[in-house]
Each structure stands twice: as C-alpha cells, then as structure tokens.
C-alpha positions in Angstrom: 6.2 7.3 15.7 4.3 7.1 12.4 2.8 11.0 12.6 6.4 11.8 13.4 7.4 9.8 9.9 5.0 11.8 8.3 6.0 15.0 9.1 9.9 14.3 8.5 8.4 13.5 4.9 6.7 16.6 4.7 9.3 18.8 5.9 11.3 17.1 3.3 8.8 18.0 0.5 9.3 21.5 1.4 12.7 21.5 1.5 13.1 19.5 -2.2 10.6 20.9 -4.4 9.4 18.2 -7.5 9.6 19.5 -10.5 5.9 18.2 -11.6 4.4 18.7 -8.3 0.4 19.0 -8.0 -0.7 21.4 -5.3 -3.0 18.7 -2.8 -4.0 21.6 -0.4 -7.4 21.8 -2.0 -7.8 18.1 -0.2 -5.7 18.6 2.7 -9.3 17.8 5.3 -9.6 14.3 3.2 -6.0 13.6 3.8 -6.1 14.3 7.2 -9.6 12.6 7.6 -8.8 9.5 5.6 -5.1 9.5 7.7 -7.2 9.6 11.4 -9.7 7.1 10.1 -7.1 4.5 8.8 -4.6 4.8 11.7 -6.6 5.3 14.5 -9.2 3.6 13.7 -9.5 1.0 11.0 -7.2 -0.9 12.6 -8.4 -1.6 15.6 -11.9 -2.1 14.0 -10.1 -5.1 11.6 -8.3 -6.8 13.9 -11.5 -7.5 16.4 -12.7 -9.3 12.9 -9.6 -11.0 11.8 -7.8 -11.8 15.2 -10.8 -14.3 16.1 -11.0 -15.4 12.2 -6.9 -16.3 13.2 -7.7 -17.6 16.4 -11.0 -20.1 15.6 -10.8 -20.8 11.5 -8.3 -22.8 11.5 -9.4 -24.6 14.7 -12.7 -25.4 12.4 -10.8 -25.9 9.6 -7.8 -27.9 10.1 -8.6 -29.2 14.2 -5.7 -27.3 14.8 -5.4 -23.3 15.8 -2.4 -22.8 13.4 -1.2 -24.0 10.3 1.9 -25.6 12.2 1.5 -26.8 15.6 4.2 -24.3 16.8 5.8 -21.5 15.4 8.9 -24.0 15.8 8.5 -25.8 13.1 8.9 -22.6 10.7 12.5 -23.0 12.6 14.5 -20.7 15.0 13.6 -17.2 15.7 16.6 -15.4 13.4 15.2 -16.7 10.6 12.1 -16.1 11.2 13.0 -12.5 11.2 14.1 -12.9 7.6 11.5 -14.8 6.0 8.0 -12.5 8.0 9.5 -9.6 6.4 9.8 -11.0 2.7 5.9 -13.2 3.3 4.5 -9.8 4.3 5.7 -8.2 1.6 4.6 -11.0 -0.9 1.5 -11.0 0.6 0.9 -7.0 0.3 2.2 -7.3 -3.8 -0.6 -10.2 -4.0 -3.2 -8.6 -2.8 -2.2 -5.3 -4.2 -2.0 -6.9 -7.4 -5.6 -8.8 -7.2 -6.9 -4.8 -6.1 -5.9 -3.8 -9.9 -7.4 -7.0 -11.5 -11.2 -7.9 -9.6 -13.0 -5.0 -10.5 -15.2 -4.7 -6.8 -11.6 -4.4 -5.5 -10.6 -2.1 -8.0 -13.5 0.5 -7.6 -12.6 0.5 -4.1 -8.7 1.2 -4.6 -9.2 3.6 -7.1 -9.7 6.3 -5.0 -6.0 5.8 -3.8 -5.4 6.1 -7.5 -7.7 9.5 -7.9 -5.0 11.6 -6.2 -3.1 13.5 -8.7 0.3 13.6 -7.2 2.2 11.8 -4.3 2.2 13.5 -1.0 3.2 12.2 2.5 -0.2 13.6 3.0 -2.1 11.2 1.2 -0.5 7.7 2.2 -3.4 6.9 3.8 -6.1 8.0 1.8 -8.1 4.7 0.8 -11.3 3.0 1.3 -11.1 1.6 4.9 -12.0 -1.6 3.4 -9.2 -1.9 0.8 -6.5 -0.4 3.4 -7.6 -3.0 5.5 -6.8 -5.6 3.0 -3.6 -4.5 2.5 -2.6 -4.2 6.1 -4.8 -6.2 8.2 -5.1 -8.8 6.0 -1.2 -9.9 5.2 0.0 -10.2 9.2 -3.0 -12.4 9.7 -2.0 -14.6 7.5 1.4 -14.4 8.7 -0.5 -15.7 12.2 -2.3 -17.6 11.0 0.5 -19.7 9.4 1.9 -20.3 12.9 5.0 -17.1 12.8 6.4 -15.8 16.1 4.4 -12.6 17.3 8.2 -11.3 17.2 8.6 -12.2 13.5 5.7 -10.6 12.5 5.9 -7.3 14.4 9.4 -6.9 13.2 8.2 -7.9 9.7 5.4 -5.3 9.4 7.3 -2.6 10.6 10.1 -3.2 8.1 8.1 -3.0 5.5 5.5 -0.3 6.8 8.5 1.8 7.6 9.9 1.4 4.1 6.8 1.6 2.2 6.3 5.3 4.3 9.0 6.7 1.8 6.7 5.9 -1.2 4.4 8.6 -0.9 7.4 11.5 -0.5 6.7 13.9 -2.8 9.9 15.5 -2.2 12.2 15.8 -5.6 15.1 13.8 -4.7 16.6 10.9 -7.1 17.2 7.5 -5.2 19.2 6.0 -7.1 20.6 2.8 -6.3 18.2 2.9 -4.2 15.4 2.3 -6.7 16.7 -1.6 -7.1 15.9 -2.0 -3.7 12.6 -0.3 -2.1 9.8 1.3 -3.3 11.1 4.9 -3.5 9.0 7.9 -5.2 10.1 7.8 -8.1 9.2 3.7 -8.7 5.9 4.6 -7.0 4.9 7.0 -9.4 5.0 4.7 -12.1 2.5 3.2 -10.2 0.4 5.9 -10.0 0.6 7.1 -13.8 -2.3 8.2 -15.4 -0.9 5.8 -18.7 -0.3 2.7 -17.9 3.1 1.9 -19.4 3.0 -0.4 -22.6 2.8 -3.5 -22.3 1.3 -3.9 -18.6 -2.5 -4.1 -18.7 -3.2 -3.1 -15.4 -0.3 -1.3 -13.6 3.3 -2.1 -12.7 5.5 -1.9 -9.4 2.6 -3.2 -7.1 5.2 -3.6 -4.0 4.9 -1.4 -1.4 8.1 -1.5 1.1 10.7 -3.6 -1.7 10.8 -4.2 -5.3 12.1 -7.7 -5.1 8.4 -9.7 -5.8 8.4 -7.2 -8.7 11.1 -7.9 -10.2 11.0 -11.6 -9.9 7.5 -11.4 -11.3 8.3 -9.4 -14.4 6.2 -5.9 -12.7 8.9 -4.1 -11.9 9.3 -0.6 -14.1 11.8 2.0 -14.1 12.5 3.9 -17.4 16.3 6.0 -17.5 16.7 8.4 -19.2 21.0 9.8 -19.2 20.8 7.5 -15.8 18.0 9.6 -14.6 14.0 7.7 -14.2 11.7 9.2 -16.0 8.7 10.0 -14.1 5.0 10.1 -15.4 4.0 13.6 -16.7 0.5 13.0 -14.7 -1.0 11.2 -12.0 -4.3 9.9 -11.6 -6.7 7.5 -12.2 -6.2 5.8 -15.5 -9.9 6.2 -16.9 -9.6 10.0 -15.6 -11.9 10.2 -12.9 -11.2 13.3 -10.8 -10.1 12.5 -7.3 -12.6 12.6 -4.6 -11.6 15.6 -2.1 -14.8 15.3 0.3 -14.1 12.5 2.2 -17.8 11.5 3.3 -18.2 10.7 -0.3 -15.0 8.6 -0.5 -16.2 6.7 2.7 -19.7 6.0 0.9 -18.8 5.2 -2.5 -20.9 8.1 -4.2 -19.1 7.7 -6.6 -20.9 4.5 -8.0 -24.1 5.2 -6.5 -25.5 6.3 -10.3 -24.5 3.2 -11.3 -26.6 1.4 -8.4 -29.9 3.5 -9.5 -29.6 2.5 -12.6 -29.7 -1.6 -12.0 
C-alpha cells in the first residue's frame, strides 16, 4: 500500500511539473536505499526496543503495565478514534519540534533537511534513528498511555497517509487545503533554506495536519494574489550540501572531523 502511495505521487510529479523543481536523480540509490532501510527495516528493528519498553516500564514504574488500568477509562472506542489521531499528531509536532532545537537531534535530522527539493522520492530519507523517533516513538506512547490497539492503528495511518502528500513535488496549489494538512506547498516552508523572520528555528513542524501549528503560533503560509509563495531554495539552513551516498548518511561522516578534532 505505501510503495503504491509513492508511486501515485510520482506519477503525479511527472504529470505536474513545479516550477522551481531540483533534479534529485543524482541521489535516486540514497532515496531508494534510505526508503528500504526505513520501511522495511527500521521498524521492525524499533519496535523489538520500544514494544518491551511499553510492555515492562510502566510495570517498573507505576506497578501497573499502562498508564490507565484499561483502555476504558480513555472512554468508548468512537472517541478514541478521534482523539489517537490528533495525540499522534501532537506527539510527531513535539518531537519534530525538539529535532530542530537539541542540537544531537538536529545533526541527525539535518540530513532530511540536506535535500534540495521535495520529492516523493525522498520521504524517507533520514537517519534511522531520528525516523524512528518520529514514528516509533509517538504510537508507543500512544500504548503506553493505555489507547485501544484499534485507536492507534487507525490513528497512525491517518496521519501517515496524510503526511505521504507532503513530500509531492508535483506543482499543484492546495488551496483550501493548506488550512488543513500538510500539503507541499506548507512543507516547503519547512524545508527553506531561510528560515522565515521571526522563527529561530523553522515553522510548520506538523507532518499529517496543521492544527498543533496553528494553535502554537508555527504555522506559515505567505500569499501572494491568493497564491503561497514558496521558498526559492531548499536545503539545509547553514548550507551544507546534501549527502547522496547513503553509507555516509548512515555513519554520520559528516561529523566525523569534528570527532577527530576533540
């Protein structure tokens, strides 16, 4: 389901060309390395080390094994369905957020940041570490709170599925749209080279809806005659080329001068 996601994204891309569009051919083995890596196998690797962290923490903790007794207490099923999806998404802004602000995290999300324009291609392409924060991490704690498994699957893949759309490189205006979800032309912002005035690290950290954005004053979106402006360049902010070789991405070369040097 997600490769077939993908490649209705691509297709799009070639059927809407963006104006300011940045070959990413030259990196197409990363993407696809970086993709296989963080889908197939990240994941799995994670979960072995958070599902017991779920499963006995809180047991050590709290003498309980969840937050609440029973997933009851967070009350009926329907709702549950409406508040996993918002909690995950908060959850993914926090930690999203933090990734811009402690700079360990940072130096391992900036890779995601290297890339120089937004490609269905290049969702995935992250540290396995810091994609495993932002993906691993938030359902655990959704878990670990004491959600129905049902909440929390249909949570994830509400926002995973809207978040997929981010990374379109495809020249199409949103919209109304943009009020709502995380569309390509809110995530570019994200990705800009600048980082718009008066934000000191970055704005529109969501990754599925805007909402925790815009309730927490992050949310930008410049118009222009009722059209966004989008970022003349992407990239990382101090202007660190991106990292096509993805062996070097996996091992942090990047910061290995800095290691010699201490």
């Amino acid at each position: 389901m997600l490769f077939r996601s993908l490649a209705v994204l691509i297709l799009l891309e070639q059927l809407f060309h963006y104006e300011k569009a940045v070959s990413q051919k030259p990196a197409a083995l990363r993407d696809i390395a970086s993709t296989a890596v963080n889908v197939l196998v990240t994941g799995t690797v994670m979960r072995s080390v958070f599902v017991p962290a779920v499963v006995f923490l809180p047991e050590l903790v709290f003498g309980r094994s969840l937050y609440f007794a029973s997933s009851t207490q967070l009350g009926p099923l329907w709702l549950q369905l409406i508040l996993a999806p918002l909690l995950y998404e908060f959850f993914r802004y926090g930690i999203h957020r933090v990734q811009h602000i402690v700079p360990f995290l940072w130096e391992l999300h900036s890779y995601h940041h290297s890339v120089t324009d937004l490609k269905a291609s290049n969702t995935f392409v992250s540290h396995p570490i810091d994609f495993a924060l932002r993906n691993i991490l938030p359902p655990t704690i959704l878990a670990f709170i004491g959600f129905n498994p049902a909440a929390i699957l249909f949570g994830a893949g509400v926002v995973t599925t809207a978040s997929l759309m981010s990374h379109c490189g495809a020249g199409l205006h949103a919209t109304w749209l943009n009020r709502i979800f995380v569309t390509p032309e809110v995530h570019r912002l994200h990705h800009s080279a600048t980082v718009p005035e008066g934000h000191r690290y970055s704005v529109n950290y969501g990754v599925g809806i805007v909402l925790w954005d815009r309730l927490l004053g992050t949310y930008y979106l410049p118009m222009r005659d009722g059209v966004p402006v989008q970022p003349d360049k992407l990239g990382h902010p101090d202007g660190i080329a991106d990292e096509r070789n993805y062996l070097k991405l996996l091992f942090l070369t990047r910061y290995w001068p800095r290691f010699s040097k201490a």
